[in-house]
DRENPA-61297 format. One record per residue (C-alpha): x, y, z; residue number from 1. Coordinates in steps of 0.001 Angstrom, whole numbers, plus 500000, padded with zeros to 6 digits. Example, Ala and Ser with C-alpha at 12.3 -4.5 7.8 and 13.67 -1.06 7.14 Angstrom:
# DRENPA-61297
> 512300; 495500; 507800; 1
> 513670; 498940; 507140; 2
***
This chain:
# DRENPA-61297
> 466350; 089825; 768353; 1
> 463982; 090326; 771037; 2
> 465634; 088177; 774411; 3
> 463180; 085200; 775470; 4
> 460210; 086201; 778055; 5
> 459151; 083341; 780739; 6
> 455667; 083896; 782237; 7
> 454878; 083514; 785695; 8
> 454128; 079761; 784812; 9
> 457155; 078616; 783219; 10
> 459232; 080263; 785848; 11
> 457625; 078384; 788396; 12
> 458189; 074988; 786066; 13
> 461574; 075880; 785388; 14
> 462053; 076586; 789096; 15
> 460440; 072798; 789980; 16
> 462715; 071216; 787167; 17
> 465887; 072559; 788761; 18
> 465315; 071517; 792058; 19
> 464030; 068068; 791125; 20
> 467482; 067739; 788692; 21
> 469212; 068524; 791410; 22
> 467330; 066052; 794046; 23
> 467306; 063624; 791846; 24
> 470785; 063777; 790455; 25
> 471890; 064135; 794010; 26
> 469801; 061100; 794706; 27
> 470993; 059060; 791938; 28
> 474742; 059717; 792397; 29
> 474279; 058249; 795761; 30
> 472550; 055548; 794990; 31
> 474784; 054674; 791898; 32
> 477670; 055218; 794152; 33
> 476223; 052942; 796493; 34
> 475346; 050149; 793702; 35
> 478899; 050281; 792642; 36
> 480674; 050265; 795836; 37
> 478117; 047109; 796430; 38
> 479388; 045390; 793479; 39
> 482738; 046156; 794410; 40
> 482691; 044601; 797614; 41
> 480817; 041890; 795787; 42
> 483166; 040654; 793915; 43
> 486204; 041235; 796347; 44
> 484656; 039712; 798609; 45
> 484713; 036610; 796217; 46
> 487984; 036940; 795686; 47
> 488799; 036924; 798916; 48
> 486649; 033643; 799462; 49
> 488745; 032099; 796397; 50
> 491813; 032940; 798314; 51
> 490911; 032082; 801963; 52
> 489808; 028766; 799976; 53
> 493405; 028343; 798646; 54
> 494617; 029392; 801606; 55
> 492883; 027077; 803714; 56
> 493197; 023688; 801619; 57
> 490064; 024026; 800383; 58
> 491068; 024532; 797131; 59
> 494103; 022818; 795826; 60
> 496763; 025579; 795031; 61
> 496840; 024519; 791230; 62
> 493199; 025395; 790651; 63
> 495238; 029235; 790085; 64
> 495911; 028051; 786607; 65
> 492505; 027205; 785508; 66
> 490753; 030258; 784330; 67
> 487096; 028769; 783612; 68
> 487148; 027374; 787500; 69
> 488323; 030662; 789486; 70
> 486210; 032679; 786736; 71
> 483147; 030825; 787938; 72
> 484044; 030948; 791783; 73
> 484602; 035029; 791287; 74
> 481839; 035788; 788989; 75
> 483951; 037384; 786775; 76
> 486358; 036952; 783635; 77
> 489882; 035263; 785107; 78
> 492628; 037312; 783211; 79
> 495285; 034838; 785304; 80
> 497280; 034363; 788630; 81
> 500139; 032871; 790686; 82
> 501683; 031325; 793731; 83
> 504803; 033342; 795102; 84
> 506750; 030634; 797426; 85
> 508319; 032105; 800204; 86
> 511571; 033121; 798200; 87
> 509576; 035188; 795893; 88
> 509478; 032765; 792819; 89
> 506025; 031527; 791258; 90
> 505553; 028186; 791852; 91
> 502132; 028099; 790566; 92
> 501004; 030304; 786954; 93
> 497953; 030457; 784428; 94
> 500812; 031415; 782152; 95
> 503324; 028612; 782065; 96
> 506394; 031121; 781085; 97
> 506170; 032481; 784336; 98
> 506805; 029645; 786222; 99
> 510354; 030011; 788500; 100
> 510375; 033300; 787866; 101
> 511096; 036341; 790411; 102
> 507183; 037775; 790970; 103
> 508731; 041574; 791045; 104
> 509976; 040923; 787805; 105
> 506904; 040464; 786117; 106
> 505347; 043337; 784378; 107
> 502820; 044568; 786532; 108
> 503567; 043133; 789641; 109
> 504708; 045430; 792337; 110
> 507143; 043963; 795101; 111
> 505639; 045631; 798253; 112
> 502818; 043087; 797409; 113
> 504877; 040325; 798924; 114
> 506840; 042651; 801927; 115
> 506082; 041387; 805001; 116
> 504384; 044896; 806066; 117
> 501883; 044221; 803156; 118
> 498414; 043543; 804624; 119
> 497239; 039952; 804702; 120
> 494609; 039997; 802176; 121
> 495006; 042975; 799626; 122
> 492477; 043683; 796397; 123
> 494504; 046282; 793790; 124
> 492723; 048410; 790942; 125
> 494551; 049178; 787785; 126
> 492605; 049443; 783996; 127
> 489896; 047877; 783747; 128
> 491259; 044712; 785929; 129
> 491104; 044180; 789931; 130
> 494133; 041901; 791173; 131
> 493491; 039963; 795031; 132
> 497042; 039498; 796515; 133
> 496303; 037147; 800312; 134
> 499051; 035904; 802282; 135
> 499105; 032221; 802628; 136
> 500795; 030174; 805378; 137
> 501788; 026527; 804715; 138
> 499346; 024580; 806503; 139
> 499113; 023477; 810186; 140
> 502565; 023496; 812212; 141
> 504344; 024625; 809054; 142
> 506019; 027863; 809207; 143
> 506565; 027911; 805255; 144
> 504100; 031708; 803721; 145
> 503648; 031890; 800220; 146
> 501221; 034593; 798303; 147
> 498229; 034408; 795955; 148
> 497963; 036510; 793106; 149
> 494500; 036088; 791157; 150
> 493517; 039102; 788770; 151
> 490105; 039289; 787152; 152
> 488734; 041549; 784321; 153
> 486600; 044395; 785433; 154
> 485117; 045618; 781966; 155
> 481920; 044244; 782258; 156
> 481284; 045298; 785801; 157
> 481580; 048950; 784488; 158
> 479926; 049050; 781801; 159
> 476799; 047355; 783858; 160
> 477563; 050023; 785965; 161
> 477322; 052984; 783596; 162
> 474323; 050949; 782098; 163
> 472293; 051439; 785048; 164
> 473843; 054967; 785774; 165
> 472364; 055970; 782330; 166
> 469078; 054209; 782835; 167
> 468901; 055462; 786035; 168
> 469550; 058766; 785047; 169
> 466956; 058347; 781604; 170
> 464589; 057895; 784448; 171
> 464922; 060473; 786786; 172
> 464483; 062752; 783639; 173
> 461764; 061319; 782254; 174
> 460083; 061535; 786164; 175
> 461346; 065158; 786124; 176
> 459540; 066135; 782859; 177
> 456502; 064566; 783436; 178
> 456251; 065334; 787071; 179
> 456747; 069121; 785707; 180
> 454280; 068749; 782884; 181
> 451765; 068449; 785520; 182
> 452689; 070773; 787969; 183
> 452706; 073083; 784323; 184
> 449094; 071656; 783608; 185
> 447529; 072178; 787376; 186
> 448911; 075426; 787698; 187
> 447900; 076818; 784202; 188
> 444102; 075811; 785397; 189
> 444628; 077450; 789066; 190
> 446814; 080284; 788588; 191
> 447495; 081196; 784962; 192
> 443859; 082109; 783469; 193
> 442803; 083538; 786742; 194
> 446341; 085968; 786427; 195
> 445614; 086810; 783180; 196
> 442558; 087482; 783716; 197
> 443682; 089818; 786580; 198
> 446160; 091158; 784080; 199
> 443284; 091882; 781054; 200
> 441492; 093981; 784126; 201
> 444120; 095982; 784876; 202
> 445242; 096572; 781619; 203
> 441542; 097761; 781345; 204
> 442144; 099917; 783737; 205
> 445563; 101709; 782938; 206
> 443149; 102697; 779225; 207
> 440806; 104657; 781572; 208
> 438428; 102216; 782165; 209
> 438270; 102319; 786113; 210
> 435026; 100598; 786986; 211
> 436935; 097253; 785369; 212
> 437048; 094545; 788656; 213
> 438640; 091061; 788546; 214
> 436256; 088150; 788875; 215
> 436786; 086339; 792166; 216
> 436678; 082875; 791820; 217
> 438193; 081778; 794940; 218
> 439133; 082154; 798990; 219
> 442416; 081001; 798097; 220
> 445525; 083559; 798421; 221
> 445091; 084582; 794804; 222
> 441570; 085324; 795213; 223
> 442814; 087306; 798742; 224
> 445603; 088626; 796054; 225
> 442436; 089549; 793392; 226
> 440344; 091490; 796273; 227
> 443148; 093404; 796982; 228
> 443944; 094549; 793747; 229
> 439939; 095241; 793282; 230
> 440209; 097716; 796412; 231
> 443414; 098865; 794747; 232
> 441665; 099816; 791907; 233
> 438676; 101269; 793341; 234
> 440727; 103442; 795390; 235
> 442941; 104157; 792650; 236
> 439859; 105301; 790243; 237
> 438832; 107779; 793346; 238
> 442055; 108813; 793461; 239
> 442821; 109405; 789875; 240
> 439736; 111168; 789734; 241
> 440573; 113556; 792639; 242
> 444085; 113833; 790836; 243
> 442224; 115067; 787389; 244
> 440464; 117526; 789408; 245
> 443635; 119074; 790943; 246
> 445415; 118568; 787505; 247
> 442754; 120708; 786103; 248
> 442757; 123166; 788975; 249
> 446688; 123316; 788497; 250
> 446247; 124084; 784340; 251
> 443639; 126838; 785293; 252
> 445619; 128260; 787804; 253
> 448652; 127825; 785481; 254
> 446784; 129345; 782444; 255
> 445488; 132119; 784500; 256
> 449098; 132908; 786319; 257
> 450355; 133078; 782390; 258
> 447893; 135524; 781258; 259
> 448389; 137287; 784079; 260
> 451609; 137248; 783322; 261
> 451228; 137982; 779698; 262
> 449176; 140969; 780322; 263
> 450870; 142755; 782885; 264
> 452367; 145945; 782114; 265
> 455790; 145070; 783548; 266
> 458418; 142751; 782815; 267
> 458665; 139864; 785022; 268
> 461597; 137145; 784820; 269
> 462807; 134228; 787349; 270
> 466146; 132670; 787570; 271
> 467462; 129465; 789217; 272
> 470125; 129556; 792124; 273
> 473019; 129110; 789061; 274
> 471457; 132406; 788164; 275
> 470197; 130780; 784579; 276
> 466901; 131648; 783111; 277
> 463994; 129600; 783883; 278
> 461469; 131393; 782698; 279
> 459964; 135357; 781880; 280
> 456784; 136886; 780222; 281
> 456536; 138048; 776401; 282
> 457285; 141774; 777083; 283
> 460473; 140788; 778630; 284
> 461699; 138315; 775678; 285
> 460942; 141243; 773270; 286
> 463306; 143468; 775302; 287
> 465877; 141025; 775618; 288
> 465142; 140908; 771602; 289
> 463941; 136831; 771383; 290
> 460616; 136241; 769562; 291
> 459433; 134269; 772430; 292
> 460228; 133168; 776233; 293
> 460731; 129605; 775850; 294
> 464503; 131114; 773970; 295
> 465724; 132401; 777379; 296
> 465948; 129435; 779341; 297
> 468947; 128154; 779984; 298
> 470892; 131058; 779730; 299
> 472545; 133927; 781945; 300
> 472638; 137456; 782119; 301
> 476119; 137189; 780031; 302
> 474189; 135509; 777180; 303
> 472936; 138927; 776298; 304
> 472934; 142352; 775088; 305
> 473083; 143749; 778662; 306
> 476969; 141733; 779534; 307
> 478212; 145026; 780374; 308
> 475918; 145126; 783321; 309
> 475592; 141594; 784115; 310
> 478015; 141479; 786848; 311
> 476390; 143962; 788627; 312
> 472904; 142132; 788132; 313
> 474415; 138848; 789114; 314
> 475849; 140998; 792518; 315
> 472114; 141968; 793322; 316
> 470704; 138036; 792718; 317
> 472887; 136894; 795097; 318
> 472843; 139812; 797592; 319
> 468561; 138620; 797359; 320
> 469347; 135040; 797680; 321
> 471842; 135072; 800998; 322
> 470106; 137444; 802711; 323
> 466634; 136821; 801642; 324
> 465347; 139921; 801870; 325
> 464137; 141182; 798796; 326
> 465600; 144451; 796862; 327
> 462291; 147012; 795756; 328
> 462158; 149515; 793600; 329
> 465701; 150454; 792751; 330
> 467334; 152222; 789144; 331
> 469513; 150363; 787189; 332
> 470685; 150604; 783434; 333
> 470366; 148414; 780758; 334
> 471417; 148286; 777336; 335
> 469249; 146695; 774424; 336
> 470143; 144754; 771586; 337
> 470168; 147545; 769305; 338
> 472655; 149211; 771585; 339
> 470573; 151659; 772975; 340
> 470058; 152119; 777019; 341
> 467085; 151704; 779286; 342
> 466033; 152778; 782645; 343
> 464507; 150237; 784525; 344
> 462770; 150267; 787984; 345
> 463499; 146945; 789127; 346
> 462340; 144956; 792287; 347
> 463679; 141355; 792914; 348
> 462257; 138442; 795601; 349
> 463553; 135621; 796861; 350
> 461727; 132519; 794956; 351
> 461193; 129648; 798208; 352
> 460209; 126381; 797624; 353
> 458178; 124117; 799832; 354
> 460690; 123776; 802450; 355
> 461314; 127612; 802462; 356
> 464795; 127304; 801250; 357
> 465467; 129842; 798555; 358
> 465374; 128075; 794968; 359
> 465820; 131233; 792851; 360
> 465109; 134802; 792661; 361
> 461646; 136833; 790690; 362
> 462198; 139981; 788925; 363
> 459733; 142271; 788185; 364
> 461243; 145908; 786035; 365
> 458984; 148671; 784579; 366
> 460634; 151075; 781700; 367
> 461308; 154083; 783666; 368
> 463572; 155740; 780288; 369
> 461257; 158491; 779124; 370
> 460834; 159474; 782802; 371
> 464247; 159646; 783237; 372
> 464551; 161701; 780319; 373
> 462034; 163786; 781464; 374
> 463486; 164292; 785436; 375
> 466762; 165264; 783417; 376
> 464623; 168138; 781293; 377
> 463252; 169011; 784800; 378
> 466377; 168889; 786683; 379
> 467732; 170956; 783615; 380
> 464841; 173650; 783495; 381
> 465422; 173678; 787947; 382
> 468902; 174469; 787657; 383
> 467841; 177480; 785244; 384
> 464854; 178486; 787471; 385
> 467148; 178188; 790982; 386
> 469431; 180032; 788903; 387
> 466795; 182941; 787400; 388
> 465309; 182884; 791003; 389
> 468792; 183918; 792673; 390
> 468845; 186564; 790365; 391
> 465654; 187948; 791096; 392
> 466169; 187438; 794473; 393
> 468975; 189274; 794049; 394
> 467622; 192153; 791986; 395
> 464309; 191608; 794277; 396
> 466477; 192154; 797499; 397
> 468388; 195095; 795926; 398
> 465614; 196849; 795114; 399
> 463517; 196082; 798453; 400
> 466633; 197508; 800152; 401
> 466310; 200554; 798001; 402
> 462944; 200977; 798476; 403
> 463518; 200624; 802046; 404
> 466257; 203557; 802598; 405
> 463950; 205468; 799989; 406
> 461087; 205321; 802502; 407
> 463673; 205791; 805394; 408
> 464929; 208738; 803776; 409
> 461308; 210494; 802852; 410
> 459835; 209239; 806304; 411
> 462683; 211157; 808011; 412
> 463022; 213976; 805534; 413
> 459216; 214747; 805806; 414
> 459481; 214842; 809681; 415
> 461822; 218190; 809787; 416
> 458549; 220115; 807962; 417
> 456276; 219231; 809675; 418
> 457741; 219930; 812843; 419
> 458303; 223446; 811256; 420
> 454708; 223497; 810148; 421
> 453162; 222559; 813724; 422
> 455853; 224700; 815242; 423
> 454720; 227679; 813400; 424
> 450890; 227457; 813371; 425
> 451626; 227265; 817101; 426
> 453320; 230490; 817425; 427
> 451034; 231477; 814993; 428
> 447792; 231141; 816714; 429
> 449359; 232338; 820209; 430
> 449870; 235708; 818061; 431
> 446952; 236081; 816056; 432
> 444463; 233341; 818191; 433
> 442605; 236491; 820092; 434
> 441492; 238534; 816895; 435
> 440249; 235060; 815181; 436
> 436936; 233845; 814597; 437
> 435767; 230491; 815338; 438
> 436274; 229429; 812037; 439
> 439618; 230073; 811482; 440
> 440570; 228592; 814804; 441
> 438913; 225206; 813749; 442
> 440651; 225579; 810531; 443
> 443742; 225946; 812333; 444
> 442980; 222709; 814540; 445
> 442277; 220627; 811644; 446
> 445718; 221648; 810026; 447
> 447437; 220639; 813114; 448
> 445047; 217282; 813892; 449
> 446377; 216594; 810153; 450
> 449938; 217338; 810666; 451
> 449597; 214985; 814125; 452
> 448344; 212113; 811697; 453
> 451048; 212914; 809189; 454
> 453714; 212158; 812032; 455
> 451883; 209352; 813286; 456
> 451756; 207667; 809471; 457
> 455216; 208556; 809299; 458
> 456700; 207038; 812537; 459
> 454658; 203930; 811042; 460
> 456251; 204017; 808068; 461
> 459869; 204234; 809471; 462
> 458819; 201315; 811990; 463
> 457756; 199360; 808953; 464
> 460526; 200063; 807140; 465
> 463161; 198726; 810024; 466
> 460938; 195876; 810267; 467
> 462105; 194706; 807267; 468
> 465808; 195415; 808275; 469
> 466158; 193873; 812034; 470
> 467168; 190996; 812774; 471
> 464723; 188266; 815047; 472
> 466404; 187641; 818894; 473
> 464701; 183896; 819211; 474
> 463355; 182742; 822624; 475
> 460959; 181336; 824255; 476
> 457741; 183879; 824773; 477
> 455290; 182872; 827206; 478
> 451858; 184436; 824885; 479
> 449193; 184418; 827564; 480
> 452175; 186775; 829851; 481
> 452618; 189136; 826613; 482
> 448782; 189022; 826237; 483
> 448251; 190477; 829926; 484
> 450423; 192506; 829440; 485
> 449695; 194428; 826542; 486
> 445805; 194143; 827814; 487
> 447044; 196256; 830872; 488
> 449399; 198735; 828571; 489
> 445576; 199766; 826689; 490
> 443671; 200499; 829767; 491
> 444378; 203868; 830090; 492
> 442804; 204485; 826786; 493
> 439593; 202693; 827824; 494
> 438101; 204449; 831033; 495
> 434809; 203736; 831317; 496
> 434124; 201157; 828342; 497
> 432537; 197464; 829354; 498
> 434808; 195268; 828216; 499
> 434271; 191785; 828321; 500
> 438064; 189670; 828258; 501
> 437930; 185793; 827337; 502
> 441700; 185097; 827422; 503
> 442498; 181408; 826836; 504
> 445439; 178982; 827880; 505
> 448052; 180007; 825605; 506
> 451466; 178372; 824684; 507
> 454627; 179102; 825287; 508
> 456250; 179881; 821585; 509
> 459731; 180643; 820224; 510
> 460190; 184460; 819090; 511
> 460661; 187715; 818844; 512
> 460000; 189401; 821979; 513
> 459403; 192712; 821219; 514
> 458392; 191810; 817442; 515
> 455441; 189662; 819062; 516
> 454309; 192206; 821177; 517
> 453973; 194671; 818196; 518
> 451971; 191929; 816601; 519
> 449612; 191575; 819920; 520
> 449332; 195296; 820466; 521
> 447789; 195837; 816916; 522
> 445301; 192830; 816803; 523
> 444118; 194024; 820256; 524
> 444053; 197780; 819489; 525
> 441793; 197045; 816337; 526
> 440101; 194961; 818638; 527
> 439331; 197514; 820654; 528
> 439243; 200320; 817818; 529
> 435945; 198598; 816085; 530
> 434390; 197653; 819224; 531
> 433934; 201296; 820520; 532
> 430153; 201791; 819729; 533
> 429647; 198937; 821214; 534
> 428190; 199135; 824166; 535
> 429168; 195795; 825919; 536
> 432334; 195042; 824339; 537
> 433481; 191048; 824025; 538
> 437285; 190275; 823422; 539
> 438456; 186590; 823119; 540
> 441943; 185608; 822513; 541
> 443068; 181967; 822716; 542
> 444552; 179294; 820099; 543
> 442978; 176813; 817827; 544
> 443043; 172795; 818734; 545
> 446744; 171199; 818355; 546
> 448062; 170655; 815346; 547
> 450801; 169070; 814495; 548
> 452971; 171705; 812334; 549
> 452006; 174851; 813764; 550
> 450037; 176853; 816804; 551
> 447333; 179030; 815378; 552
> 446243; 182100; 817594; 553
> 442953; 184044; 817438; 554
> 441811; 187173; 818443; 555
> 438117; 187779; 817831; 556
> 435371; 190687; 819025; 557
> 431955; 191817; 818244; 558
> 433092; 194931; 816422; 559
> 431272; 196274; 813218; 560
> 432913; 193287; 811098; 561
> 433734; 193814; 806952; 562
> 432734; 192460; 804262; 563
> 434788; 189336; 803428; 564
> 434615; 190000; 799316; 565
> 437261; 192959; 801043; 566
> 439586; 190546; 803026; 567
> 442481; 190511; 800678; 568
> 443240; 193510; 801262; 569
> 443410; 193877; 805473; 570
> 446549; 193171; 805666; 571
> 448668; 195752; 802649; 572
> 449922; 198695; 803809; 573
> 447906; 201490; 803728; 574
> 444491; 199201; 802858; 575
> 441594; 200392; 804607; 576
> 437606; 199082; 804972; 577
> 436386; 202095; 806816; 578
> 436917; 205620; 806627; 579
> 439332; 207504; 808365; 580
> 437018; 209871; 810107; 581
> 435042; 207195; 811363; 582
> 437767; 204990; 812298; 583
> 441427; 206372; 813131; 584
> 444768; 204834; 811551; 585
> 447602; 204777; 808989; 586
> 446971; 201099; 807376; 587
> 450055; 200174; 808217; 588
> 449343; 198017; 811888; 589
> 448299; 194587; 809872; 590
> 450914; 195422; 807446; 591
> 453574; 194776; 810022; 592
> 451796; 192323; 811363; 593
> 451860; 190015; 808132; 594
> 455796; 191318; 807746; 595
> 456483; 190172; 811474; 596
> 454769; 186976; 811399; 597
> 456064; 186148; 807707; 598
> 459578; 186372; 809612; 599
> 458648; 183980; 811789; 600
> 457683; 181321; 809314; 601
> 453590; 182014; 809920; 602
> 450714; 182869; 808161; 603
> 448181; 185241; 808923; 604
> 444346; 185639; 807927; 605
> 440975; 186619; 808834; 606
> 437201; 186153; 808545; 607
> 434291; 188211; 809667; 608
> 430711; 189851; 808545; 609
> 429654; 193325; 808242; 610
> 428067; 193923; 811865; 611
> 429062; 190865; 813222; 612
> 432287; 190771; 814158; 613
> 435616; 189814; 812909; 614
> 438223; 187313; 814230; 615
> 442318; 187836; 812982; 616
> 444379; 184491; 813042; 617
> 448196; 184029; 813224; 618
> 450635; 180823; 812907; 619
> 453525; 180007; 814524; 620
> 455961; 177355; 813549; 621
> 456080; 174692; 816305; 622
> 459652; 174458; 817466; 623
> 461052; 173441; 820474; 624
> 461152; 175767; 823970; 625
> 463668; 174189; 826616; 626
> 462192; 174586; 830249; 627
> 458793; 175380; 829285; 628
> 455730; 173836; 829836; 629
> 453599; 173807; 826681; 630
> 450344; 174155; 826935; 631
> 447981; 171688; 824005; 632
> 445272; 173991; 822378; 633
***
């Protein structure tokens, strides 16, 4: 059953009827009260006239007993009465069998009525009856009292009195409804077609229909009520139309963040601060083996096939939420729902709300497993290489070390020879020198210029060799000092040559001493070796612009050049680009050159062009040298 609905109207009527009941029952009760209490004093007061009457001679005491008489003096029916004499006996009845009789003894009389602290005149109530008891003296100069006892019927006094309570009441009622009938009937013409007219409009409006206005009829404050809700309305139309804009902006936005997130090549998931799914992309349900994302919400990371690991998960979400700083790229198991395990690369954010309080956490992980797989086959196939390249070290080192003593061994074995050779095509040509021709002697010389270049190769070889063997004494080697130096150690072997020397600001380095040198004496000497048909010689020596892993050192002339097709092989022992009669040496200087600065952790190269010069490069690992100041190339 569908409970009673009161429009706006009938409220209002209902309102009116309650407060006019209540006036006009208020209203009426007094009134009624004050009608009865009027009749009331009415009629005592007429029976107080019929006793003063008695009292005062006026009336003869015996008129007590004659009903039609005292009813007409009262104005009411006379049930009966009595004169109590002084000694409490009637001396005077309507009823003739209580004549001489005690007054207390009759039924319904009370005794205090006749005490002398009884009031003088006295009017009693009992059912349906009032009783008038007065005090009565004896007349003038007698001191003789005797009481009056007249009691009238008060049944038709009530009911006139609930007669015109009812009629009264009838009345107010019928005022009430009427008076409300047209208060209904006024406002039904002034308020209720005008409000449902306002309510048709806006019902108009909540359908969509937001040009819909309210017809204003009137100044009054309904028509002021009306405007309002017209301005309302317009405002709300603008509004709802700026709201479908941004509702649309929001579902484009939305679409677009869900095919981003759709597409992506990475899993993506976001939790609330319970740590309970809210939401994750379609490559992510299909790992976590649902057939769609909408099945994950709601539940945790002990929901599914990855428990095992969900306490450590669970660690990481809240180590993201407290701190707030978000977790990147770290490796973490996972096992799938058909037992297997993954490697994921995972990353997980904070998720902040408006007020920048953390309201969840983002994940983003990428399938890392066949990469894992492979690092393992690489680490695998490392460990075997690190472990074939010790050997070959080993086997490389041994046989280096061989090679080594074997060199050490023929170097020094070959030396006793020729010293026997030179020593005896000395003593031979002191014997036989006079009876030899000119052509023997210079084929004597050339056997002993060849055994000199034999012992020169071979103290090369030897220092080679123990180049390989002795061990680097670091310190710190001021270069442009060991430059000068070695510049002045070659002047004896250049009298009379034009030589031009460029030498740079140069660093101080961390060494070899006497290995560095070596390295400096050979780069200059060549220096000097393929500038000697030239007849204004140019040397420069300095080091490249700073860089930040190593100090690079030049040394470059105007010397006959090579040919760069030919550069590979400068620095191997016993490589050489020009002809031994043209140029002297062993091939061995830039061989120890490239072993020396090898040692110290450097490269070495060079560039050049037949006739135009060449320049020879060396690195040097940059490492620290306490109490020297380093000069920036």
């Amino acid at each position: 059953m569908k409970p009673i609905r009161y429009g706006l109207i009938s409220k209002i009527a209902l309102l009116v009827i309650c407060i006019e009941v209540a006036a006009f029952g208020a209203l009426g009760w007094f009134y009624i009260h004050k009608y009865s209490a009027a009749v009331d004093e009415h009629v005592s007061s007429r029976l107080h006239l019929v006793a003063s009457m008695v009292a005062n001679d006026e009336l003869p005491v015996s008129v007590i007993s004659r009903k039609s008489l005292i009813g007409d003096l009262v104005g009411a029916p006379y049930l009966g009465g009595m004169v109590v004499g002084g000694n409490g006996r009637v001396i005077v009845a309507t009823d003739p069998d209580n004549l001489g009789r005690l007054a207390k003894s009759i039924p319904g009389v009370n005794a205090k009525w006749f005490s002398d602290a009884a009031p003088g005149e006295n009017i009693v109530a009992g059912v349906n009856t009032l009783t008038s008891i007065s005090r009565v003296s004896g007349g003038a100069g007698s001191s003789s009292i005797y009481y009056t006892v007249i009691t009238i019927s008060s049944t038709e006094m009530d009911a006139q009195k609930r007669s015109i309570a009812f009629w009264g009441e009838v009345g107010s009622v019928l005022f009430i409804l009427l008076s409300s009938a047209g208060i209904v009937i006024v406002a039904q013409r002034l308020i209720t077609r005008r409000v449902v007219t306002s309510l048709s409009v806006l019902k108009s409006v909540e359908e969509g229909a937001l040009d819909a206005r309210i017809p204003v009829t009137s100044d009054d404050e309904l028509g002021e009520l009306q405007h309002g809700i017209n301005s309302m309305t317009e405002k709300l139309g603008a509004l709802l139309v700026q709201q479908r804009q941004i509702a649309n902006d929001l579902q484009n936005q939305k679409d677009l963040l869900q095919s981003v997130l759709e597409h992506a090549p990475i899993r993506v998931f976001w939790k609330d601060t319970e740590l309970r799914y809210l939401g994750c992309n379609s490559l992510f349900a299909r790992d976590s083996g649902l057939s769609r994302p909408g099945e994950l919400i709601g539940k945790t990371d002990f929901d599914m096939s990855w428990h095992d690991q969900a306490t450590l998960y669970q660690a990481d979400d809240r180590a993201v939420m407290k701190t707030g700083t978000p977790k990147l790229d770290f490796e973490e198991p996972q096992t799938t729902p058909n037992g297997n395990t993954l490697w994921l690369s995972t990353s997980k954010v904070p998720l902040l709300g408006t007020d920048q309080q953390v309201i969840g956490i983002l994940g983003i992980y990428a399938d890392i497993t066949q990469r894992k797989l492979a690092e393992e086959k690489i680490n695998v196939l490392n460990r075997e290489l690190e472990r074939r390249v010790v050997m070959r070290t080993a086997d490389l080192e041994a046989a280096n070390k061989e090679l080594e003593a074997f060199s050490y061994s023929v170097s020094h074995d070959l030396r006793a020879p020729l010293r026997h050779i030179d020593g005896f095509l000395g003593l031979l040509k002191e014997r036989i020198g006079t009876t030899l021709d000119e052509k023997s002697i210079h084929y004597m010389d050339t056997i002993s210029d060849a055994i000199r270049r034999m012992g020169t190769l071979i103290d090369d070889l030897l220092a080679f060799s123990r180049m390989g063997r002795s061990e680097i004494a670091a310190m710190n080697v001021d270069l442009g000092a060991l430059v000068r130096q070695v510049i002045h150690d070659f002047e004896p072997e250049t009298p009379g040559r034009e030589i031009d020397w460029r030498i740079g600001e140069l660093p101080v380095v961390v060494g070899d001493f006497a290995m560095l040198r070596i390295v400096l004496g050979n780069l200059i000497a060549n220096a000097l070796k393929f500038t000697q048909k030239r007849p204004h010689v140019e040397i420069e020596i300095g080091c490249l612009p700073d860089d930040n892993k190593e100090i690079v050192v030049f040394i470059r002339d105007n010397g006959v050049g090579f040919d760069m097709k030919y550069a590979h092989k400068l620095f191997g022992v016993f490589q050489r680009l020009h002809d031994a009669n043209e140029f002297e040496g062993t091939g061995i200087g830039l061989a120890n050159v490239r072993r020396i600065i090898s040692r110290h952790g450097g490269r070495t190269w060079a560039d050049g062009q037949v006739g135009g010069g060449a320049t020879f490069y060396f690195s040097l690992p940059k490492a620290a040298a306490p109490g020297a100041s380093s000069v920036i190339c």
